[in-house]
Phi, psi and omega in degrees: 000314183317281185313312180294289189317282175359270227305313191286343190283314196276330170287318182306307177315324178309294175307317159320289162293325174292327170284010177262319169310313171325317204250017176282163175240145196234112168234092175297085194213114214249187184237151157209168213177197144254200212317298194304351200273320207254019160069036176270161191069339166281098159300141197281127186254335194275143187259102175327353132283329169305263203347290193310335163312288183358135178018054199068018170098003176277037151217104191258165168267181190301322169310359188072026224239208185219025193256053166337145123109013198241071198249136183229167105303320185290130170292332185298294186313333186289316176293298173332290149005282214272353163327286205243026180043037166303116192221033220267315197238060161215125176296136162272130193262128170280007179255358160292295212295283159346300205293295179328295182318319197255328154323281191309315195267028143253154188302174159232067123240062167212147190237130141296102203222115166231166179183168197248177147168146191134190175231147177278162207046077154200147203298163192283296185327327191281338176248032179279181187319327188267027186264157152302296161342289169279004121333290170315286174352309194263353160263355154279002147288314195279315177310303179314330192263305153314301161333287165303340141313317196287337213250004177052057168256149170290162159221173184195117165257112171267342173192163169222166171311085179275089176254123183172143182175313216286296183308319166282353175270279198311339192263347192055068181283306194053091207219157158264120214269317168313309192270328129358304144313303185260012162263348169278321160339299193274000170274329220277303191307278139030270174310314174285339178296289168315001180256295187297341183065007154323133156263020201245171183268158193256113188243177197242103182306092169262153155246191194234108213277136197238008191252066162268352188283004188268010188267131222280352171261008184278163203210108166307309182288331180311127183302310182296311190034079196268029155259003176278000211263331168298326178284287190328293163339308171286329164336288211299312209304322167306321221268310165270337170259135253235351183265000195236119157251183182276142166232278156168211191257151214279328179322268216319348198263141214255135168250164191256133208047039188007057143243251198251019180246156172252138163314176165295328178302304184300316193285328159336295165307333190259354198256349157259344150296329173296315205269355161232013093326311169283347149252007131352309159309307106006265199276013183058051192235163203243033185278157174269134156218136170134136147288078185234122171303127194240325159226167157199148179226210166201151170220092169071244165270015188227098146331109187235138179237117175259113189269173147263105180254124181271015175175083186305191321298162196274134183222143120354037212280094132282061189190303166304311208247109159311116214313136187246154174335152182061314189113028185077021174268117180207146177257133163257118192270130163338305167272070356187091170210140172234154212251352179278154166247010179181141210227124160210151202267123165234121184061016180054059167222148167261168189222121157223136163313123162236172187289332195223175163297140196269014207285138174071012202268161175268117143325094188251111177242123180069035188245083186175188191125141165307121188292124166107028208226125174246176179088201194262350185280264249219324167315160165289140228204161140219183178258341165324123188201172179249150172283018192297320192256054145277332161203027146243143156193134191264147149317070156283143191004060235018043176212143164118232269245151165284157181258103151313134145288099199258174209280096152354118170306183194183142185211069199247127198300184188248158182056040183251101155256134190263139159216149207271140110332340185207086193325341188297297205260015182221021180306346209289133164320113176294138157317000000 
C-alpha cells in the first residue's frame, strides 16, 4: 500500500509539472532587415553563455535552443555553422539586449525567441514576400512555432524588429518606400498569422536608417531632397501609426570607420529602447516613446516646432552628438536656401530665426552632415534629446550610458500641423 501511496504521489508531481510546461509561452520577436539588422561590424559584447543562462535559460533561438549566433539564408550553410561552432560573423544583436530586457520583466513561463533575418546592402524590394530572405525568415518562424507545439506551447509574434533603410536612401532604387513597407507590413501580418494562428496583429519595433550625407546626389540645401524621405517616413509612421513604435534613430551613436553600421554599444542602446517598446506590446499598454515634431508653425520670421517628449525637459546634447549647425536645424525655401539663423530651446519648443518670412518652406533636422560620413561626429547628427536617461541607464561592458530619447529626423513642411492616429502617442502637454 505504502509503494502504491508513493507511487501515486510522485505520478500527481508528475503530472503538476507537466501542466505547468503545458501553459508556458513562447513570445517571438525577431529583427529583419539589412546589414544593421544582422549587427555587422558590431564586435560582440553579449557573451553566449551568459545569454544561455540569462533568467534560466529563458531566452532561445528560432530552435528553441541556446545555439546563438549561426545566422544563414541557406539552411545548409546554417547547419554547417552550427556544425563546426563557426562564430567569425556573429554579431552584436539588438534582440540580445531587447530578449534580456523582457526576460526580467516577464513570468517564468514565458520563453523569449530571437533571431535576426534578411541581407545586407539590399533595398526594402528585394526583401519582400517573394525574396529568399523572407522566406527564410518566415521558415525560422514556422520551426519555432512547430517546436513549440510539440512541447503543447502557446507561440506568438506579437512584433518584430525592423532595421532597414540604408540601401534605399544610398541607392536610387527609385522605388516607393512607403508603399513598399506597408504592403510588407501587410504580408508579414498575413503570413505569420497563418503559421501561428494568432489572432493580434503583428506590429513593428522601427529605428531609423541615417546615411543620407553617404548617398552620392545629396544636397542639404535641395528643396526636394529625396534622401530625407525614408528617415522622414519611418519618423511618420511611428509617430502615426498605432502598429509601429520606436526603439530610435541610429546618429548618436559611433559607427565604426564612420560608415555605415553602429557598434556593439549602439546596437545595445537601441535594443533597449526596442525593448520597452516591445514591452509595451506585450502588456497592452499606451507610453509615448519616440521624440517627434507633432506641430509647426511660423509667426512672421520665427518657426516654432512642438514635439512629443516622453521625458521633459528637451536638451541640448553637444558631448554624446558633437554640436552640428544650428543644433541640426535648418528651414529650406523652394529655391533651395535656408534661411534659418538662430535655433533656441523655449519652453521645450524649438524656436528658429529666419532670415526671411518661411513662406512655402520646409523644416529639417539632422538633414546635414559631412559627405560620405555617419554618425554621431561628423555625419548627420543633430543635438536634441529628452532627459530620460537622467534615471535611466544600462551597463555595457562596464561602463554607463544614459538611455535618452534624442529627437528623430525629419523633413517636414511649416504651417502642417501633425496630428497623430493614434492619440495615445501624442499626450504630451503644450507649455
Amino acid at each position: 500500500m505504502k509503494i502504491v501511496v508513493i507511487s501515486f504521489i510522485i505520478l500527481s508531481i508528475a503530472a503538476c509539472q507537466s501542466h505547468k510546461v503545458d501553459k508556458k509561452t513562447v513570445v517571438c520577436i525577431p529583427v529583419y532587415g539589412q546589414s544593421l539588422a544582422l549587427g555587422e561590424e558590431a564586435v560582440r559584447l553579449t557573451d553566449f553563455d551568459t545569454l544561455a543562462q540569462y533568467a534560466d535559460g529563458r531566452i532561445v533561438t528560432e530552435q528553441l535552443n541556446h545555439d546563438y549566433g549561426y545566422f544563414d539564408n541557406d539552411p545548409l550553410r546554417a547547419f554547417a555553422k552550427q556544425l563546426i561552432g563557426y562564430q567569425k560573423r556573429s554579431f552584436e544583436l539588438t534582440v540580445y539586449r531587447m530578449a534580456q530586457y523582457l526576460a526580467d520583466h516577464t513570468g517564468k513561463d514565458t520563453l523569449i525567441c530571437i533571431f535576426p533575418g534578411g541581407k545586407g546592402a539590399t533595398a526594402i524590394k528585394q526583401l519582400g514576400k517573394d525574396s529568399k530572405p523572407y522566406q527564410r525568415f518566415l521558415d525560422n518562424i514556422r520551426n519555432a512555432c512547430e517546436k513549440a507545439q510539440r512541447h503543447g506551447w502557446r507561440f506568438v509574434v506579437p512584433a518584430l524588429c525592423w532595421m532597414q533603410g540604408e540601401s534605399d536612401i544610398t541607392d536610387y532604387p527609385s522605388t516607393d518606400y512607403q508603399l513598399l513597407f506597408k504592403q510588407l507590413a501587410s504580408d508579414f501580418n498575413r503570413d505569420i498569422k497563418a503559421i501561428t494562428g494568432q489572432q493580434q496583429r503583428v506590429e513593428f519595433i522601427l529605428y531609423q536608417a541615417n546615411p543620407v550625407s553617404r548617398a552620392t546626389r545629396f544636397n542639404p540645401q535641395s528643396y526636394a531632397c529625396i534622401e530625407s524621405r525614408v528617415p522622414t517616413f519611418l519618423m511618420e509612421q511611428v509617430r502615426d501609426d498605432s502598429s509601429c513604435h520606436a526603439s530610435g534613430p541610429t546618429y548618436p551613436y559611433t559607427f565604426p570607420r564612420e560608415a555605415i553600421h553602429i557598434d556593439a554599444v549602439g546596437q545595445q542602446l537601441n535594443g533597449q529602447l526596442a525593448a520597452m517598446s516591445a514591452l509595451d506590446i506585450l502588456r497592452h499598454l499606451s507610453h509615448p516613446r519616440g521624440l517627434f515634431p507633432v506641430a509647426t508653425d511660423s509667426d512672421d520670421k520665427t518657426v516654432h516646432i512642438r514635439f512629443q517628449i516622453p521625458s521633459p525637459p528637451l536638451q541640448f546634447d553637444t558631448i554624446q552628438v558633437r554640436k552640428a549647425a544650428n543644433y541640426g536645424f535648418s528651414v529650406i525655401t523652394p529655391d533651395n536656401r535656408n534661411i534659418a539663423q538662430q535655433v533656441s530651446l523655449v519652453d521645450n519648443q524649438i524656436e528658429i530665426r529666419c532670415s526671411e518670412v518661411p513662406v512655402g518652406a520646409k523644416v529639417r533636422y539632422a538633414i546635414n552632415g559631412q559627405k560620405g560620413k555617419s554618425g554621431r561626429l561628423s555625419g548627420p547628427r543633430g543635438n536634441l534629446r529628452d532627459s530620460q536617461g537622467d534615471s535611466l541607464s544600462i551597463t555595457i561592458d562596464n561602463k554607463r550610458y544614459p538611455v535618452h530619447n534624442w529627437c528623430w529626423q525629419f523633413d517636414i513642411p511649416i504651417h502642417h500641423s501633425q496630428k497623430s492616429a493614434n492619440s495615445r502617442k501624442l499626450f504630451n502637454k503644450e507649455p
